[in-house]
N, C-alpha and C positions, 0 to 999 in steps of 0.2 A: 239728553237726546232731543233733535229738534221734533216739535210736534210732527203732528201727522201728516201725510196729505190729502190733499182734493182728490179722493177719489181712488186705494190701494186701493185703489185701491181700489180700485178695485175694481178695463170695463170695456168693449166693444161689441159690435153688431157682427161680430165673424164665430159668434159658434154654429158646431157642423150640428146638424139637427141628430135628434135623438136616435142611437141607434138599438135596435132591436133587443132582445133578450132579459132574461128575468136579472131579479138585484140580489144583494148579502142576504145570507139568511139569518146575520146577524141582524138582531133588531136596530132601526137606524140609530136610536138616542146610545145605545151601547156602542155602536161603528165612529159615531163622532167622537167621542169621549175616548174609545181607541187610540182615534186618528189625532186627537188634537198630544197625545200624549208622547206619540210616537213622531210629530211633525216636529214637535219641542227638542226632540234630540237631534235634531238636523243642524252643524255646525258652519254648511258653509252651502248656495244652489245658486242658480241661475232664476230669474223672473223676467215676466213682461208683465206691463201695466196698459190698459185699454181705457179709456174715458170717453163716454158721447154721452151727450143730450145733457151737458153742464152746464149754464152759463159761465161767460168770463165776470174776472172780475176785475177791478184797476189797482190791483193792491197783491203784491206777494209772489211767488212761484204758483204758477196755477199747472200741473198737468195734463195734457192731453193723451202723451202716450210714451212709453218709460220702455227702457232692457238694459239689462246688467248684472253685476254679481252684488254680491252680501257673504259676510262672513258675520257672524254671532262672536261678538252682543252686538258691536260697534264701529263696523266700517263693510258699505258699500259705494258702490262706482257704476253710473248708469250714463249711455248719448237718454238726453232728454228732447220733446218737443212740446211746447206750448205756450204758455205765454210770461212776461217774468215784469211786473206792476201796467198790465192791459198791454207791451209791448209782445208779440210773436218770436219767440224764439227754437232753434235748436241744436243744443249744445251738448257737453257733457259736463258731471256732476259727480262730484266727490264727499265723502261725508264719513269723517272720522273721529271716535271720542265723541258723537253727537253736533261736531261742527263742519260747517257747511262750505264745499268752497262750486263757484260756478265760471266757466269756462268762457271767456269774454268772445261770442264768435266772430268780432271783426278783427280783434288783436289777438288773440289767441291766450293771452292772459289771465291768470288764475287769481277769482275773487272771494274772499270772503264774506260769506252774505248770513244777514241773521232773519229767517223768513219761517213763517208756518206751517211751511206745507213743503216736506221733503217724504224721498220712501223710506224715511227712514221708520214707518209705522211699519213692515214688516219686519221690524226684529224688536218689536216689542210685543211681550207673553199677554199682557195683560190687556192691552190697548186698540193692540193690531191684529192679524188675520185672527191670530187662535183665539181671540178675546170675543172675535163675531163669532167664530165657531161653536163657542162654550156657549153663546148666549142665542142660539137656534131655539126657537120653537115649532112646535105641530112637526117634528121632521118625517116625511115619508119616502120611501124607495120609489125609483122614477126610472128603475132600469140600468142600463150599461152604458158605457159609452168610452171609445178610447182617445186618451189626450197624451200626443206627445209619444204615440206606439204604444201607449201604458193597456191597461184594461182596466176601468176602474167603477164601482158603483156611484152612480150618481143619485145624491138626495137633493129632496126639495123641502123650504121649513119658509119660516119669515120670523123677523127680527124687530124692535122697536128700534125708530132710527134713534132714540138717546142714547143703543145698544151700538150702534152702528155710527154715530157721529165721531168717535175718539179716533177710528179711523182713517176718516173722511177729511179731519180737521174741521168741520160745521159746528155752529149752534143748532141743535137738533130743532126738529118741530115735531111734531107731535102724531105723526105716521106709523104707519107700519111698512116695514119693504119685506121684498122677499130675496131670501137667498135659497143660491143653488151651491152646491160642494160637490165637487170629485174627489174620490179616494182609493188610491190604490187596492185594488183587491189585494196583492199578494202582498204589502209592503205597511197597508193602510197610512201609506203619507197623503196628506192632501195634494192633489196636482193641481185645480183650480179652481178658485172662487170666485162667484157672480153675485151681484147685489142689482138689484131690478126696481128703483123707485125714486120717490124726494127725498130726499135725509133732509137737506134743511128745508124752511121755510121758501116760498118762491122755484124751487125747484122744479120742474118739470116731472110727469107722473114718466116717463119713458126716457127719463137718466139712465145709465147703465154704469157699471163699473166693473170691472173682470183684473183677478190676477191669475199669472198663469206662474208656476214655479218647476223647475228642473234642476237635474247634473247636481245631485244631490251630493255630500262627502267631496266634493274634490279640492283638489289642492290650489289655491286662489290666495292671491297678496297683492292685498289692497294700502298702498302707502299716498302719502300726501303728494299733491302734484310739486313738481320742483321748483322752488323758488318761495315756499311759503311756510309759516311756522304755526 
């Protein structure tokens, strides 16, 4: 699978502000540990990807902001926007067996690219969303809040970004960031993740990163675009 990317990953300036009302009375470190086990059985959902406060960079697929589907282990399909070696782009993005292909937006032609930084970190256990999840500390209840019509307890914890860089695709520095997690009350799957700091070195302290996921189970076929092996 191709590495991770800049950023499940993870990020925008549009969450609705906190709403009202007490959290699980599940203790949080039990609620994550839940959730991360119950999100793992999830075969096939919907995402969005959110990035600000990133620099560019002149090298690689950089995202800025991603939506699409994913089936487990090894094939999602997203319209991408950002940038693709410091040029602007936004296209769609296919990714099968771990390989890559990218959608040429003046020809329309499908390319095979070997680059660093794909979504294709949310479907890996170890690396990607669950891998930040499992590696939360200090987590505490922060209330409610619904995403997506869901209802779901929101925690707050923070992470070291070495915990947080397999992610991101960074060489870590040596920070600490914070995350936030939504988790379905009635379901405990994660609906979204927020990462709020620098993960690498030179980054800006008011980076963000946010995944959102949905349309959990459904039925979705994800095949190679035509004309390519």
């Amino acid at each position: 699978m191709a590495r991770l990317l800049t950023g499940l990953g993870v990020v925008a300036t549009v969450l609705a502000a906190a709403a009202c009302g007490g959290g699980s009375k599940v203790p949080p470190a039990r609620l994550v540990a839940e959730s991360a086990s119950a999100t793992e059985q999830i075969r096939s959902f919907h995402f969005t990807i959110d990035i600000e406060g990133v620099p560019r960079t002149s090298s690689g697929l950089q995202l800025e902001a991603a939506e699409g589907d994913a089936v487990v282990p090894d094939r999602l399909r997203a319209q991408v926007s950002g940038n693709f070696a410091g040029i602007p782009i936004t296209t769609g993005l296919v990714s099968v067996g771990g390989k890559l292909w990218i959608k040429n937006p003046l020809s329309g032609a499908w390319t095979r690219v070997d680059v660093g930084t794909t979504p294709a970190f949310l479907l890996d256990p170890k690396k990607g969303v669950l891998g930040v999840m499992r590696a939360v500390e200090g987590l505490r209840d922060d209330g409610s809040e619904d995403v997506g019509g869901v209802a779901t307890d929101r925690l707050r914890g923070h992470a070291t970004a070495a915990k947080v860089a397999p992610l991101v695709a960074v060489s870590p520095g040596s920070s600490t960031v914070a995350v936030t997690l939504w988790i379905g009350k009635k379901d405990k799957i994660l609906r979204r993740i927020r990462v709020d700091g620098a993960v690498a070195p030179g980054e800006p302290a008011d980076a963000v990163r946010v995944v959102e996921v949905s349309q959990f189970g459904e039925s979705v076929r994800i095949e190679l675009p035509k004309g390519v092996s």
